[in-house]
C-alpha atoms as one frame of an Amber mdcrd trajectory, in Angstrom:
protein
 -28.042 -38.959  29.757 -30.974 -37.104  31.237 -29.702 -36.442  34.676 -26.492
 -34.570  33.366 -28.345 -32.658  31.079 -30.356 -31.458  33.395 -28.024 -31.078
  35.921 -26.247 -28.207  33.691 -29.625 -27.205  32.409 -29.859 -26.000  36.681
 -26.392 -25.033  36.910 -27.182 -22.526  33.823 -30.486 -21.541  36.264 -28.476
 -20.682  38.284 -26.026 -18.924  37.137 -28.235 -16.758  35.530 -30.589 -16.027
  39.072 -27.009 -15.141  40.853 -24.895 -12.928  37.604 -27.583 -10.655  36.898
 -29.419 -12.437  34.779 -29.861 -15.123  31.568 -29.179 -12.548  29.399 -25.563
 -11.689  31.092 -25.089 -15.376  29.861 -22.921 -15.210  26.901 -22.006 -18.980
  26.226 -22.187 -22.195  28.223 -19.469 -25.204  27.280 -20.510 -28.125  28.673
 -17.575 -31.181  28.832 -18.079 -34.447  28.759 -15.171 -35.741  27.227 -12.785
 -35.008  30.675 -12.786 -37.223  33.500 -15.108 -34.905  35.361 -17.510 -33.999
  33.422 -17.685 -29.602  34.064 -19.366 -26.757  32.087 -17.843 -23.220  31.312
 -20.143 -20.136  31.260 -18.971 -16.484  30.135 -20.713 -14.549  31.448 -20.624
  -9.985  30.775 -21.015  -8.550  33.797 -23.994  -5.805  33.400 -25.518  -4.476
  35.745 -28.152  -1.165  35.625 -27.100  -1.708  31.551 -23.272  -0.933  32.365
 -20.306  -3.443  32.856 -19.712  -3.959  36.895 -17.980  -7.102  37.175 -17.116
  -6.616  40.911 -20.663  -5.564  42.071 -21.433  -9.281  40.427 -18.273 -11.319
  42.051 -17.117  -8.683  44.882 -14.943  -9.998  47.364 -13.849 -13.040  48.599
 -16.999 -13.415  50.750 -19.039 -12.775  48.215 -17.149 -15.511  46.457 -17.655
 -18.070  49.271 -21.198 -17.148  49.134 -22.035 -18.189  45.904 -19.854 -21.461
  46.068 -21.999 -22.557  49.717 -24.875 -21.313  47.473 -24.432 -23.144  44.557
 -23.898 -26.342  46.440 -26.964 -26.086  48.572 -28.827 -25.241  45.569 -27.415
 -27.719  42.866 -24.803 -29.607  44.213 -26.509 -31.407  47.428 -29.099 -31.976
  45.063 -27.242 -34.119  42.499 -25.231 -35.821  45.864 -22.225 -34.109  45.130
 -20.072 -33.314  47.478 -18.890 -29.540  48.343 -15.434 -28.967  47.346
């Protein structure tokens, strides 16, 4: 249905705007088949053309960051709740 494919169509946005870019996108598994419906995105961590996954994920603040991000960005949107 249209919303869910847009819905990961944004959450791909987005995951592209905060890792560095589209191209640090490697693949994108969307699946619909499970009773939440989820999508799972490799992603190589480059940065300045060299591999720097931590400089991408850093620490656990970082990591709360992009979760409070990605809900005010994509989740609220789509009236999902923040986990």
């Amino acid at each position: 249905s249209e919303p869910v494919e847009q819905y990961f169509r944004d959450c791909l946005a987005w995951t592209g705007e905060n890792f560095g870019g589209i191209e640090n996108v490697l693949s994108a598994d969307v699946h619909l088949d499970e009773s939440a419906p989820h999508m799972h995105v490799l992603i190589l961590p480059l940065v300045g053309g060299r591999m720097n996954g931590s400089s991408l994920f850093g620490h656990r603040q970082r990591l709360l960051a992009l979760q409070d991000g990605f809900h005010t960005a994509i989740g609220a949107r789509y009236g999902l709740a923040r986990g």
